[in-house]
MARVOTI-553320 format. One record per residue (C-alpha): residue in one letter; x, y, z. Coordinates in Angstrom, 1 decimal. Layout:
! residues N
+------+--------+--------+--------+
| resn |     px |     py |     pz |
+------+--------+--------+--------+
|    a |      X |      Y |      Z |
...
+------+--------+--------+--------+
END
This chain:
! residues 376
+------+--------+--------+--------+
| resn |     px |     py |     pz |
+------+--------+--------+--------+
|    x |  -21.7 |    7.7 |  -45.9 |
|    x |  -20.4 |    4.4 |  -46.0 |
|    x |  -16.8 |    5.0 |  -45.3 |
|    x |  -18.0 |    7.2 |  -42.3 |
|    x |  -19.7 |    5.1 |  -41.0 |
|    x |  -17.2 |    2.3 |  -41.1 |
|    x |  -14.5 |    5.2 |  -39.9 |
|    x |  -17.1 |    5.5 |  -36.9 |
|    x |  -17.3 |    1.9 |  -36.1 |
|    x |  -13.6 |    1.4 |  -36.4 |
|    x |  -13.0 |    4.7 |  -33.7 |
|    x |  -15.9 |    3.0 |  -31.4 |
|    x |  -13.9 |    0.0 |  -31.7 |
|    x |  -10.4 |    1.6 |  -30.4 |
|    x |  -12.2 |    3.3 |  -27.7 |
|    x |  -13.8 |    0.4 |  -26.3 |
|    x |  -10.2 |   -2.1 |  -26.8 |
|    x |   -8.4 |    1.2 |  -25.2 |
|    x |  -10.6 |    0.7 |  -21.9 |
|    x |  -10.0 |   -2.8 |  -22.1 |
|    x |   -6.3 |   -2.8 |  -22.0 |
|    x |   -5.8 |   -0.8 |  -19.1 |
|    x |   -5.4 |   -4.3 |  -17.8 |
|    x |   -4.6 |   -7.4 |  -19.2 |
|    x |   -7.4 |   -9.0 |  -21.3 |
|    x |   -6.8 |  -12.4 |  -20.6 |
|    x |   -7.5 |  -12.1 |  -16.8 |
|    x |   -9.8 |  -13.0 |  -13.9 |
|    x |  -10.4 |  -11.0 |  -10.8 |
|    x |  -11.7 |  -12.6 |   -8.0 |
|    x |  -13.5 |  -10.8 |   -4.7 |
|    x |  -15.0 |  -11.9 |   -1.7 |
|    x |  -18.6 |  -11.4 |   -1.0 |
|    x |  -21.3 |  -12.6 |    1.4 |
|    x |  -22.7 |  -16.0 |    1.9 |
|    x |  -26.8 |  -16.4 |    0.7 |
|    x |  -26.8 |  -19.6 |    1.3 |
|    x |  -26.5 |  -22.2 |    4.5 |
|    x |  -23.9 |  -25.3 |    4.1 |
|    x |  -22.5 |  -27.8 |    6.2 |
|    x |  -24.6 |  -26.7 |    9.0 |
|    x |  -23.4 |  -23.1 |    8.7 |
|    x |  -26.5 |  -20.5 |    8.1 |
|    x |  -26.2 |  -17.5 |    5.8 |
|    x |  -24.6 |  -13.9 |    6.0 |
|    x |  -21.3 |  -14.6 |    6.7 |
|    x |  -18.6 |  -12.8 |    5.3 |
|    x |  -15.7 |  -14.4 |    3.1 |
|    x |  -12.8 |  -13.1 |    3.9 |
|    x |   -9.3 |  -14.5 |    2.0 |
|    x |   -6.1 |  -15.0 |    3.1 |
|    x |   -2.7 |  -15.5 |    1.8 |
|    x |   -3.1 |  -19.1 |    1.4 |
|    x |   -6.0 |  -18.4 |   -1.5 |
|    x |   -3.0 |  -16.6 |   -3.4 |
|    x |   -0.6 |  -19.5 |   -2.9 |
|    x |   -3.5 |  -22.6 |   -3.5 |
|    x |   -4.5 |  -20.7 |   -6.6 |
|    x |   -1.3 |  -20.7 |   -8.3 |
|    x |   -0.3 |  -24.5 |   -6.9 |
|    x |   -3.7 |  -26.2 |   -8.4 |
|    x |   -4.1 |  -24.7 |  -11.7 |
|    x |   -1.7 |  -24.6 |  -14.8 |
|    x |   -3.6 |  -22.4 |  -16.7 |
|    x |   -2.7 |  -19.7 |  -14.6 |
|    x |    0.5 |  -17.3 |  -15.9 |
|    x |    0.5 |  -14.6 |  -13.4 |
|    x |   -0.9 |  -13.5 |  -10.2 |
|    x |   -1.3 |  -11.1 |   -7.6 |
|    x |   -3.2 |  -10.5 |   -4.4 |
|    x |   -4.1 |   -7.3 |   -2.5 |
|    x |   -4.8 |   -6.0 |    0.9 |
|    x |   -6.7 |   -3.0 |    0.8 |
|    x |   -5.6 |    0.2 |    2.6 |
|    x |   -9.3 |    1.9 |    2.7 |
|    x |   -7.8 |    5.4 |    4.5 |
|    x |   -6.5 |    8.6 |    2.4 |
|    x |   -2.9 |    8.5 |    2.6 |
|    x |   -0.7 |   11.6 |    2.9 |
|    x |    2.2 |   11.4 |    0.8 |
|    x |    5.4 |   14.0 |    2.4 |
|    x |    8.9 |   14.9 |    0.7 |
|    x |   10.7 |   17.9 |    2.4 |
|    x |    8.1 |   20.8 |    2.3 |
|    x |    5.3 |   19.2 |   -0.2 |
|    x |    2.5 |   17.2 |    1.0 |
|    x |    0.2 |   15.7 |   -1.2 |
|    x |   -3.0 |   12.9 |   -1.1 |
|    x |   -2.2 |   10.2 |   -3.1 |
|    x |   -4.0 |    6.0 |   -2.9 |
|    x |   -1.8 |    3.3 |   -1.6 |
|    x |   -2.3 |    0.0 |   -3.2 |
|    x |   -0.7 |   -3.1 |   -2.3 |
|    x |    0.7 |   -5.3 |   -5.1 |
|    x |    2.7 |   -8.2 |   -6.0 |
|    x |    5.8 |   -8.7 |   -8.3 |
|    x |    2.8 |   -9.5 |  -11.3 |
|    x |    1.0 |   -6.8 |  -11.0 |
|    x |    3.5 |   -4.9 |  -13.8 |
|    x |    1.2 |   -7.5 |  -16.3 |
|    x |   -1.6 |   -7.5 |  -15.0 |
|    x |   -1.8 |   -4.3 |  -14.9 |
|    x |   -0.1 |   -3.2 |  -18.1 |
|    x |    2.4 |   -1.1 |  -16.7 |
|    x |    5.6 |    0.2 |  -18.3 |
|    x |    8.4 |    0.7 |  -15.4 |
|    x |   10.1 |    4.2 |  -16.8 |
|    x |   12.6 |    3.8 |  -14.0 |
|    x |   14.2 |    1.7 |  -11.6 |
|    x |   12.0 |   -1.4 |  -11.3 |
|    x |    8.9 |   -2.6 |   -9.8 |
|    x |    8.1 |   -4.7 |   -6.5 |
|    x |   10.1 |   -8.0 |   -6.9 |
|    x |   10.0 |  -11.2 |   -4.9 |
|    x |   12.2 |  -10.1 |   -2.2 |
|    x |   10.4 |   -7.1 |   -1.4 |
|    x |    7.5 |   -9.4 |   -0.8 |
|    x |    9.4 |  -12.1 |    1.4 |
|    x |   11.0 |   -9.3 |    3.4 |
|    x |    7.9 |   -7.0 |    3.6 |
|    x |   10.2 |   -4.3 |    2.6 |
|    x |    9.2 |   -0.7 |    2.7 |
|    x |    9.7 |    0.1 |   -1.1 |
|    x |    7.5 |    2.2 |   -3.1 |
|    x |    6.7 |    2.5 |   -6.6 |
|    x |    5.8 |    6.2 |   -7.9 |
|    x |    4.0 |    7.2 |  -11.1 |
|    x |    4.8 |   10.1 |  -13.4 |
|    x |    2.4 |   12.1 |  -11.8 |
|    x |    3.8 |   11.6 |   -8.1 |
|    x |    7.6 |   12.1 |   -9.3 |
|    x |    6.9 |   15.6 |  -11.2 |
|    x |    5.0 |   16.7 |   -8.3 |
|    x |    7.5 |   16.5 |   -5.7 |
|    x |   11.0 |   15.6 |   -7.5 |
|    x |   10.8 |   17.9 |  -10.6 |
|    x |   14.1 |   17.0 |  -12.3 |
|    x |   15.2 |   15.6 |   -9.4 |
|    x |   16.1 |   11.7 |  -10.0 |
|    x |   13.6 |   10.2 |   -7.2 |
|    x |   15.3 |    6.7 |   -7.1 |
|    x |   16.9 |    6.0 |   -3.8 |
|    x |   15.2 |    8.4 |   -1.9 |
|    x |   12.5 |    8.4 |    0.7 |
|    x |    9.0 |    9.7 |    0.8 |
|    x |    6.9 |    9.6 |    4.0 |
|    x |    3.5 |    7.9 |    3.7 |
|    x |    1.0 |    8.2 |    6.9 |
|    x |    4.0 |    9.1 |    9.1 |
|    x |    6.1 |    6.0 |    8.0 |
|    x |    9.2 |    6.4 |    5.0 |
|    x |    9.3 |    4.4 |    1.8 |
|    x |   12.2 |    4.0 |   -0.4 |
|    x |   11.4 |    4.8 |   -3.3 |
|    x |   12.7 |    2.1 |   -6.4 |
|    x |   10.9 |    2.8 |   -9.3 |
|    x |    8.6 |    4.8 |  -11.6 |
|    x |    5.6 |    3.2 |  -13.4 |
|    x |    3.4 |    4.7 |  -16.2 |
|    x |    0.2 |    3.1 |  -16.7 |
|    x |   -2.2 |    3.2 |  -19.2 |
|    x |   -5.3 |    4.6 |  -17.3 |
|    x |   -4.3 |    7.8 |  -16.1 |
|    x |   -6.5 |    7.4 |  -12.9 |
|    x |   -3.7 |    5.1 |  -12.1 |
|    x |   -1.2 |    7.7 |  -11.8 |
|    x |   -2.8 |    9.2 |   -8.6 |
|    x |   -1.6 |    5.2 |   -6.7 |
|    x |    1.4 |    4.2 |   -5.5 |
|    x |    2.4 |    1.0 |   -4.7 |
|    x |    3.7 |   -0.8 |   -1.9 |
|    x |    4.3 |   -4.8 |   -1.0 |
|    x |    1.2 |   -6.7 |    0.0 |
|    x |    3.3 |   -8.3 |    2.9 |
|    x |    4.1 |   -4.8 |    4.0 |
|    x |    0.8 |   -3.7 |    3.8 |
|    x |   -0.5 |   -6.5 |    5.6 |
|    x |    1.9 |   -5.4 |    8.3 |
|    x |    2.1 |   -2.1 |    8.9 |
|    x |   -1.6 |   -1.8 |    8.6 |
|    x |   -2.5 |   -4.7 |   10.9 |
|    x |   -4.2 |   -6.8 |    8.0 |
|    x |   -2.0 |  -10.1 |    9.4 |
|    x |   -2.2 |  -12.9 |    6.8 |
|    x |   -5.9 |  -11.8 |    5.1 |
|    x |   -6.1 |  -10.2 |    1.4 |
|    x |   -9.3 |   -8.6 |   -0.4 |
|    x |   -8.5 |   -9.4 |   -3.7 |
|    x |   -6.6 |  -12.4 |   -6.0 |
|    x |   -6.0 |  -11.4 |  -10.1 |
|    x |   -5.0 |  -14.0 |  -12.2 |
|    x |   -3.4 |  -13.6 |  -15.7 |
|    x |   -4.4 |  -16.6 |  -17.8 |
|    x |   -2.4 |  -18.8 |  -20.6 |
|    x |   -3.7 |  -18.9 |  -24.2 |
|    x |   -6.8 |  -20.3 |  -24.2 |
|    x |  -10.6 |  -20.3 |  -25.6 |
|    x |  -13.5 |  -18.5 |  -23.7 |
|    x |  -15.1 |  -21.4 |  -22.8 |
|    x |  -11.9 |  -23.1 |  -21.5 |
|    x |  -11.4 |  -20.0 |  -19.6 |
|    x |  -15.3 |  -20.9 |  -18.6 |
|    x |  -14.2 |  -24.0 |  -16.7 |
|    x |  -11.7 |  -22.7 |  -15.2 |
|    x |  -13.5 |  -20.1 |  -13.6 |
|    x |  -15.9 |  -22.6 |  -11.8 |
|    x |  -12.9 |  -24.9 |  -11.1 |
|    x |  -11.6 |  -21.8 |   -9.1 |
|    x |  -14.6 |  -20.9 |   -7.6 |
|    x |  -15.1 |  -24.5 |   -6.6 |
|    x |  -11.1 |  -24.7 |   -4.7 |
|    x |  -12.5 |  -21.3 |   -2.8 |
|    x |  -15.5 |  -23.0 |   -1.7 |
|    x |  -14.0 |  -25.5 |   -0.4 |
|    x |  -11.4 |  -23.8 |    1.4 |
|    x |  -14.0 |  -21.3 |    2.8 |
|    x |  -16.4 |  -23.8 |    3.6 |
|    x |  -19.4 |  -22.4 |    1.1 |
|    x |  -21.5 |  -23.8 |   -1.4 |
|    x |  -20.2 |  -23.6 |   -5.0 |
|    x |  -23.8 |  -22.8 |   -6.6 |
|    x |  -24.1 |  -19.4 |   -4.3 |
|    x |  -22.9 |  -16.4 |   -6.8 |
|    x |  -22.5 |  -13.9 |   -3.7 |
|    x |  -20.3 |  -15.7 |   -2.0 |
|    x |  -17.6 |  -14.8 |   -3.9 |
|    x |  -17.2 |  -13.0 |   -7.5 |
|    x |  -15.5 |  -13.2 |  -10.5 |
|    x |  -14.9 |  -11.4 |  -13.4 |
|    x |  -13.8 |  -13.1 |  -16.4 |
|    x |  -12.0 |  -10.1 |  -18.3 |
|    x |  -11.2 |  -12.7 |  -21.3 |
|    x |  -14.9 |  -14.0 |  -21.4 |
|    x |  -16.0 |  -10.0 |  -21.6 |
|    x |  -13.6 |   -9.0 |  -24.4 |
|    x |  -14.1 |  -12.0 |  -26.4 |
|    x |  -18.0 |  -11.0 |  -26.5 |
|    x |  -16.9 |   -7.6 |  -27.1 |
|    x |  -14.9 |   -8.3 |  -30.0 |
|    x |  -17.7 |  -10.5 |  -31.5 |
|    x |  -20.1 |   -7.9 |  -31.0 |
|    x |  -18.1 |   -5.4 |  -33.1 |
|    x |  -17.7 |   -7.9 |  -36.1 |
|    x |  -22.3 |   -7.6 |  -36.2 |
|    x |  -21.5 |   -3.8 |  -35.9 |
|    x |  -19.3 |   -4.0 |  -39.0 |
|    x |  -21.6 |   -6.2 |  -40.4 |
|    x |  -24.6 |   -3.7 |  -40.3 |
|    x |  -22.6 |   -1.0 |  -41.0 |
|    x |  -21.8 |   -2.4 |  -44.3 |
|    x |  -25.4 |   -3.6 |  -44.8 |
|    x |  -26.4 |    0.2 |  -44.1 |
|    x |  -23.8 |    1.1 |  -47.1 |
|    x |  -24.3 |   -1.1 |  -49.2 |
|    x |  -28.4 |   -0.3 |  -49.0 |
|    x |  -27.1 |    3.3 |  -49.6 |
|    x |  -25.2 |    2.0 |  -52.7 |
|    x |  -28.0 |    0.5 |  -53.7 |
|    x |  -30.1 |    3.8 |  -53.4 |
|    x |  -27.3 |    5.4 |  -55.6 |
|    x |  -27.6 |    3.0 |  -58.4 |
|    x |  -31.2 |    3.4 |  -58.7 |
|    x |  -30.5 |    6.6 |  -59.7 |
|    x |  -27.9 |    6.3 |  -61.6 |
|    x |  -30.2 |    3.7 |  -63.3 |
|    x |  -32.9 |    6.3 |  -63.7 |
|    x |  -29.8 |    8.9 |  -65.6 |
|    x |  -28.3 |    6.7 |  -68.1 |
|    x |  -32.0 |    6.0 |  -69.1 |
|    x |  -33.1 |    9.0 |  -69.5 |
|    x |  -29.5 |    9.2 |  -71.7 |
|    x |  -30.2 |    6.3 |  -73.5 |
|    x |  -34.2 |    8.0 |  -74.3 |
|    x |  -32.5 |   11.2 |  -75.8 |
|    x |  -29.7 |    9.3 |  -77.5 |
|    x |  -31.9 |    6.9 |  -79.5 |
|    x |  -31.6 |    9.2 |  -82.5 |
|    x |  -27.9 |    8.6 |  -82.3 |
|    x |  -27.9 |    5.0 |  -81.0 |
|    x |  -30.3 |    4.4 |  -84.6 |
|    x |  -27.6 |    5.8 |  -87.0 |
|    x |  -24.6 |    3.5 |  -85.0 |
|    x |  -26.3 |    0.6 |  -85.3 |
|    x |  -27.7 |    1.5 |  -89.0 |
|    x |  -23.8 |    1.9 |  -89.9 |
|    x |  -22.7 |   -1.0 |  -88.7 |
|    x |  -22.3 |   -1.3 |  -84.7 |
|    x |  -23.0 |   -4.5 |  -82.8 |
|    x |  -25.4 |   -4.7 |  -79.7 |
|    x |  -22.2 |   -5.4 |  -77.7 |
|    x |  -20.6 |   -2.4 |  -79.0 |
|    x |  -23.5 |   -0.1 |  -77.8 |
|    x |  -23.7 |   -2.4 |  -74.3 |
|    x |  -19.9 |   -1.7 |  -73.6 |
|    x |  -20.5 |    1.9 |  -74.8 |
|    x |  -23.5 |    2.9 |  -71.9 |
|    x |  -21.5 |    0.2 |  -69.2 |
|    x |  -18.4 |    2.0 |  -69.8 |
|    x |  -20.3 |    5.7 |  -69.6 |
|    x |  -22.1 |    4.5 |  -66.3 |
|    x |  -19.0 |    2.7 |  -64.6 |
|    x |  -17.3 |    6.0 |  -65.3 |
|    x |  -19.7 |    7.8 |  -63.3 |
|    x |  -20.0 |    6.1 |  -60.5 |
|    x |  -16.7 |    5.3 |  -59.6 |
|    x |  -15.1 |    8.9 |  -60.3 |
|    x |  -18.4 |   10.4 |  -58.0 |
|    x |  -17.9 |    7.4 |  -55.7 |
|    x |  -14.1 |    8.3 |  -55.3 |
|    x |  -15.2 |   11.7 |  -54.8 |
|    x |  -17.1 |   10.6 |  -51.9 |
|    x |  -14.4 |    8.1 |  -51.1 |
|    x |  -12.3 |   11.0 |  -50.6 |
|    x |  -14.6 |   13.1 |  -48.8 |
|    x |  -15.1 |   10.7 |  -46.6 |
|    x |  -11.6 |   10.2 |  -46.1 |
|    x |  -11.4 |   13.4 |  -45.3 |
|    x |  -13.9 |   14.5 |  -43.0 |
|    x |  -12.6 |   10.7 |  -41.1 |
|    x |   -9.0 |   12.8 |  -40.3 |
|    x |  -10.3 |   16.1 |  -39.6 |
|    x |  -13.3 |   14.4 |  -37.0 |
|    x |  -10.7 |   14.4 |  -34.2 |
|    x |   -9.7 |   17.4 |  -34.6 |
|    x |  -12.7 |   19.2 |  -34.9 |
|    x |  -15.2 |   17.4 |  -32.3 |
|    x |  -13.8 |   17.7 |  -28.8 |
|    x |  -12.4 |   14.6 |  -26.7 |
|    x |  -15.1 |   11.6 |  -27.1 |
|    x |  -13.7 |    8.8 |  -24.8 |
|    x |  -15.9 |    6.9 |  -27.0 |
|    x |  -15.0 |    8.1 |  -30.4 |
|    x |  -10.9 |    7.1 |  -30.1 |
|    x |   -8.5 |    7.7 |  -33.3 |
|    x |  -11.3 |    6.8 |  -36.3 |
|    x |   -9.5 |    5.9 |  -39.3 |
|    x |   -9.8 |    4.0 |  -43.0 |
|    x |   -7.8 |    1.5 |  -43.2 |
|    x |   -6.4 |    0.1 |  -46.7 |
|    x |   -9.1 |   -2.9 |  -46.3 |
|    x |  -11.5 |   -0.5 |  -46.1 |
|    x |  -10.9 |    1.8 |  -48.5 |
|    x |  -10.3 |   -1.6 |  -51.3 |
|    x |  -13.6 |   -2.8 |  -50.4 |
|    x |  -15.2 |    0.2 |  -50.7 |
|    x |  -13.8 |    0.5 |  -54.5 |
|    x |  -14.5 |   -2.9 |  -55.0 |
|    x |  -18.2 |   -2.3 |  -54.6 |
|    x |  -18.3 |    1.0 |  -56.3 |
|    x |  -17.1 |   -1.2 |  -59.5 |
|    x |  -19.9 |   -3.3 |  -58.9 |
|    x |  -22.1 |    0.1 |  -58.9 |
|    x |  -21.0 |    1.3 |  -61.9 |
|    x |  -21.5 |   -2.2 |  -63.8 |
|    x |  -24.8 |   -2.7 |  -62.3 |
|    x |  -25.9 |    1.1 |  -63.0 |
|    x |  -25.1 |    1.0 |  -66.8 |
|    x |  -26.2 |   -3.0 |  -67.3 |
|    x |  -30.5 |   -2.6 |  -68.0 |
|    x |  -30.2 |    1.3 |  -70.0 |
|    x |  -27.0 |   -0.5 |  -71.8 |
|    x |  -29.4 |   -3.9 |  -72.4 |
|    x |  -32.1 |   -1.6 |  -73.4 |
|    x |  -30.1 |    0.5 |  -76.1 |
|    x |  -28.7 |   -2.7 |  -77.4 |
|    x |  -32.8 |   -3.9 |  -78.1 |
|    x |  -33.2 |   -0.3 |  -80.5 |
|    x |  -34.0 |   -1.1 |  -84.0 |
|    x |  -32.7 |    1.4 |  -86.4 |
|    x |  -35.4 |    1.9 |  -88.3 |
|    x |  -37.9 |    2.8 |  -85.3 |
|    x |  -34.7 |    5.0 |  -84.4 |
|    x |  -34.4 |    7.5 |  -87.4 |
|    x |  -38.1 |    8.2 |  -86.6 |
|    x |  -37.1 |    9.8 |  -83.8 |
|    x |  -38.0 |   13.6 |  -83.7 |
+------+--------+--------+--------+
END
């Protein structure tokens, strides 16, 4: 039970990290909203809206920041043309960081650089998914593809890894902003943050949200102004809330341990009841108390630990075959034992064995020969 249980934890774990590093961890992504709140003589209701400058003010006035990235949304279906295929596909906008902050892996060609974004270039990255779809074995590099009546050149392939990704391509945010009449304003700013501790990454969040308040001309304290999620701040919690998991999984199989020793308890003295007889003559003949005390230990440690490796084993097993068996559980990814694991586990099945055999092995020790021999 135990090492099921901690095979189950360790699977919940990987599932939950796995949705987690679709995107960078250590990030922030920041949205407008909708003033609540009047300030500076301007009433309530009005709609943030940010610009290009909130890209470049962000990156100038803080250090902590490592990458970054701003987006203009295209909201419209976009109809994606090469030769005779036509296909529905999402344009998003995106800046040369994007490749981190998103997690991508660029299978060929490369992604949007800074050039593309100075010269608003119409370039397009295409995922797996696009390129099979349309190219086949066709290198797709070079060429163009027709998006909403307008051609893109294509100059590289991403893989990401959320699949839902894969049905995107992406195109400059100065090229967007351009062909789709969005001038200088942006919907979104992502920031990829330096190494630092949640509640560092804390401050900076309010520092940010302060700079945007000021810029837009809205009070600090009002929440729907403007939003940010703290990805780092999330997954730190997450991460912390999985070591209590562990924790109570453990308790859980130790307490089942526990259970497990009782009765072992209850065996060996019901052995040591029938063996008295036995125990009688040693002792009569010579044998210490120790002797008969390392004798019962060693019968009960024996027990234990070649049942408990047993269900070591069978734990181990059913652990491998789980995959296999239950269908796809996006929340049950790749549960394992791992070599930690599987010491601990024998570590406390030692423990077991020695607790087990301790009190029948103490009591045997306590039988007087004489009182023995009487023994029908």
């Amino acid at each position: 039970m135990l090492i099921i249980l901690l095979g189950s934890g360790i699977g919940l774990e990987n599932a939950t990290k796995g949705f987690f590093n679709r995107g960078a961890v250590n990030s922030m992504w920041i949205n407008p909203g909708t003033t609540s709140m009047s300030y500076a003589g301007l009433k309530p209701g009005r709609q943030i809206m940010f610009t290009d400058d909130d890209h470049t003010q962000t990156k100038i006035l803080n250090d902590e920041i490592e990458h970054i990235t701003s987006r203009f949304y295209i909201v419209f279906n976009t109809i994606l043309v090469y030769k005779n295929k036509t296909a529905d596909y999402e344009i998003q906008s995106a800046r040369p960081d994007d490749v981190f902050l998103e997690q991508m892996k660029i299978l060929s060609g490369r992604f949007i650089n800074k050039k593309d974004i100075e010269k608003g270039r119409k370039v397009v990255v295409i995922s797996p998914l696009v390129r099979d779809y349309f190219f086949g074995d066709e290198d797709p590099l070079g060429k163009y593809i027709v998006a909403n009546n307008l051609a893109f050149r294509i100059v590289g392939v991403f893989e990401d890894a959320s699949e839902l990704n894969h049905y995107r391509i992406y195109i400059p945010t100065t090229t967007a902003q351009n062909l789709y009449n969005g001038r200088n304003k942006i919907n979104q700013v992502a920031v990829g943050l330096k190494e630092m501790s949640v509640a560092e990454s804390k401050a900076l969040e309010e520092k940010i949200r302060r700079q945007f308040a000021k810029r837009h001309k809205f009070n600090p304290q009002d929440r729907n102004a403007m939003f940010i999620f703290n990805q780092w701040q999330y997954y730190k919690g997450m991460l912390n809330t999985f070591i209590g998991i562990k924790i109570f999984i453990w308790l859980i199989g130790i307490g089942t341990i526990i259970a497990g020793v009782v009765g072992v308890t209850n065996i060996m003295i019901i052995n040591v009841k029938e063996r008295t007889k036995e125990i009688g003559i040693r002792k009569a003949i010579g044998a210490t108390p120790a002797s008969i005390i390392k004798t019962i230990m060693f019968e009960a440690l024996l027990i234990t630990t070649f049942f408990g490796y047993l269900g070591l084993l069978f734990g181990t097993i059913l652990i491998e075959l789980m995959p296999k068996v239950l269908p796809d559980i996006e929340l049950l990814k790749d549960p394992q034992v791992n070599m930690p694991t599987a010491i601990g586990a024998t570590i406390l099945l030692i423990i077991a064995g020695v607790v087990a055999g301790y009190f029948p092995a103490k009591n045997a020790a306590k039988i007087k020969p004489i009182i023995a021999l009487r023994e029908d």
